[in-house]
N, C-alpha and C positions, 0 to 999 in steps of 0.2 A: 619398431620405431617408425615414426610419420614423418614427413616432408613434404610440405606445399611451400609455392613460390607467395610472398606475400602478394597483397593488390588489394583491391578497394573494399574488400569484406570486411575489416579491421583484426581481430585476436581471436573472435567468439571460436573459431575452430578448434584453434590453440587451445581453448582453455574448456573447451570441453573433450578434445583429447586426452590430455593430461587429470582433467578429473576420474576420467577410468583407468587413468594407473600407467598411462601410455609413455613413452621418450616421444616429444615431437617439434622439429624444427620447423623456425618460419626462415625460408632464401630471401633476399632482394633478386629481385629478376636479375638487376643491372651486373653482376656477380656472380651470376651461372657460369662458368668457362664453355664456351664454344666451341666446336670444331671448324676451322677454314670450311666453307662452302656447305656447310650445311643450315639450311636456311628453311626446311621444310619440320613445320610444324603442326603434331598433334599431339590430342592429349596422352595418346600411348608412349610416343618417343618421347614426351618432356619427360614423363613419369618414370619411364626409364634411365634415362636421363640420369633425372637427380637421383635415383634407385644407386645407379651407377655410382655419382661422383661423391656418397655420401658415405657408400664403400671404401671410398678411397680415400677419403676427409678432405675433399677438395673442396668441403663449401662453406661459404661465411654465413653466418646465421646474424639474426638480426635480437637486438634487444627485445622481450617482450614486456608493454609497459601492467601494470596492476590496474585492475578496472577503476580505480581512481587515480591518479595516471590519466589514464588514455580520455577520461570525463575533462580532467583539466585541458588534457591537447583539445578536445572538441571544443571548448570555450575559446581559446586561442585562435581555433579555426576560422569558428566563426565568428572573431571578433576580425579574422585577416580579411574573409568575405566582406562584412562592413567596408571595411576601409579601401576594398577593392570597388562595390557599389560606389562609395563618395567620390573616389578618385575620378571615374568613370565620367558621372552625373557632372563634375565638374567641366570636367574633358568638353563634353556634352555642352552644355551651357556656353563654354567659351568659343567654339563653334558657332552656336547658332548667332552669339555678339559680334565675332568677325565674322562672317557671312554680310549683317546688317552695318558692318563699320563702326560701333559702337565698339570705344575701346575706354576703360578706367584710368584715370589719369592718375591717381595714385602709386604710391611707391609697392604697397603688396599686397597680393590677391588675398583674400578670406580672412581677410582683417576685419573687427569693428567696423571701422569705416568703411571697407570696400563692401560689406554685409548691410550696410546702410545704404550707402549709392543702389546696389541690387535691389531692394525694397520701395525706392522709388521713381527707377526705370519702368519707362513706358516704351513699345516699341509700336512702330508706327502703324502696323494692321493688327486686326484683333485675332485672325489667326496666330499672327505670332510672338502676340501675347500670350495667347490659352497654350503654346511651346514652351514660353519663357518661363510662366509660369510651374510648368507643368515640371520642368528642371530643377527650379529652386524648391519647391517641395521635394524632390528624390532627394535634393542636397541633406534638406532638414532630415528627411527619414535617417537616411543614412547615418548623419550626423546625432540624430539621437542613439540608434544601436548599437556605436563606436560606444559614445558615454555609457549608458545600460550596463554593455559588456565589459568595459575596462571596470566598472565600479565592481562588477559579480565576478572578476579574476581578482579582485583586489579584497572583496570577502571570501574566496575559496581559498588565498594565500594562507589568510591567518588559521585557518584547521587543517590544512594542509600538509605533508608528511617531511615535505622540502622546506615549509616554513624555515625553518633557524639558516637555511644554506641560503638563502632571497633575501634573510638578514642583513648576514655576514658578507656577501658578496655586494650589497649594495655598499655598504662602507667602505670595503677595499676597493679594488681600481673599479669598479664597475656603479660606485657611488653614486652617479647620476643617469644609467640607465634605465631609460621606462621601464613598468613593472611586466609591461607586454611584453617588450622586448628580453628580458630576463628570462619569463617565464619560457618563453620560445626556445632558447637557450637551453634554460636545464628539462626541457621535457625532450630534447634532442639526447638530451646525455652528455651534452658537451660541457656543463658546470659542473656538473655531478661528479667527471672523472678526472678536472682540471682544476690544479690546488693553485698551482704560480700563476698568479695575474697576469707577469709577463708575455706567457707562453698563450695564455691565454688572447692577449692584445696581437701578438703575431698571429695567431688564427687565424684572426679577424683580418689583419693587415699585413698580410705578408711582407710586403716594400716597406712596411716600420713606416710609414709616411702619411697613410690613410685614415690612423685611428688617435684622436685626439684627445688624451686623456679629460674628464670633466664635460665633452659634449655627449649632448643627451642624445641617443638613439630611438628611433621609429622599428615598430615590427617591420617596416619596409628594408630596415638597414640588415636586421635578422633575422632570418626568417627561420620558422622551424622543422622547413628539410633541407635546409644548408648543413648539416650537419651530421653526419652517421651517427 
């Protein structure tokens, strides 16, 4: 039997372990048990380590997704990265406006109309113009790759294996959550293994106060390693 701690490699170990016939678990690091004061790390004592504590069934293993699966999580990824870049770029821009005192008198940022006003602001040197500029282009990029990629989650839905559960789940309590944020959701595992709406809304909102049935969610709201 095999045991490596998961990390930034993805499954490909996993699953070519197990193609030669092997037993082999992926750990979450965060879930190793520790000894008090021991704090010195190599690869011999991890190895022995988990050697150890897998003798003894003291480790939690971690879901392993199917390579389509884990194609869908990357889509998800890199659809969070997008919206991570836009957020940013925004951040950005509204900087370099207060810096300059220019502030939007309208009621909300990235509206129509505040996308309008932005398009025909001038700011008073040309250097910080060719800044200004240079801002609302990241915006656009960005803001194209978000659209691109929700569109290409929302065609991998439909031949997808979870298809009927992104169905059913959207008509029950979770009716009006984005498909991003769904998807995040069940490639976590957390729809997958969660039947009661309920139990499902206290997840989300422990205090029963936070989650309001019918409002729409952002992958910001859900993200998909909130969840084991």
């Amino acid at each position: 039997m095999f045991v490596y701690e998961a990390g930034s490699c993805g499954f490909w170990i996993h699953r070519e372990i197990t193609a030669l016939g092997h037993a082999c678990w992926v750990v979450p690091p965060s879930l190793i048990p520790q000894r008090p004061g021991d704090h010195v790390k190599t690869d011999r004592r991890d190895s022995e380590n988990l050697a150890r504590l897998a003798r003894a069934g003291e480790l939690a293993c971690v879901h392993v997704p199917d390579v389509r699966d884990e194609a869908v999580r990357d889509l998800v990824r890199a659809r969070d990265d997008a919206v991570i870049a836009q957020r940013r770029a925004r951040q950005q821009l509204k900087a370099l406006l207060l810096r300059n005192e220019i502030r939007y008198v309208g009621k909300t940022s990235w509206t129509s109309a505040h996308l309008r006003w932005l398009s025909e602001l001038k700011l008073p040197q040309p250097a910080q113009q060719i800044a200004f500029q240079e801002y609302v282009n990241a915006i656009t990029v960005a803001t194209g790759r978000i659209e691109r990629l929700e569109q290409a989650m929302r065609d991998e839905v439909s031949t997808w294996r979870f298809a009927p559960d992104v169905a059913v789940q959207r008509r029950a309590a979770f009716w009006r959550v984005r498909c991003d944020g769904l998807l995040g959701m069940m490639l976590s595992g957390f729809i997958a293994v969660v039947a009661n709406c309920e139990l499902a809304m206290a997840k989300i909102a422990p205090s029963g106060n936070e989650f309001e049935l019918g409002r729409a969610l952002d992958v910001e709201d859900i993200n998909i390693e909130e969840f084991p």
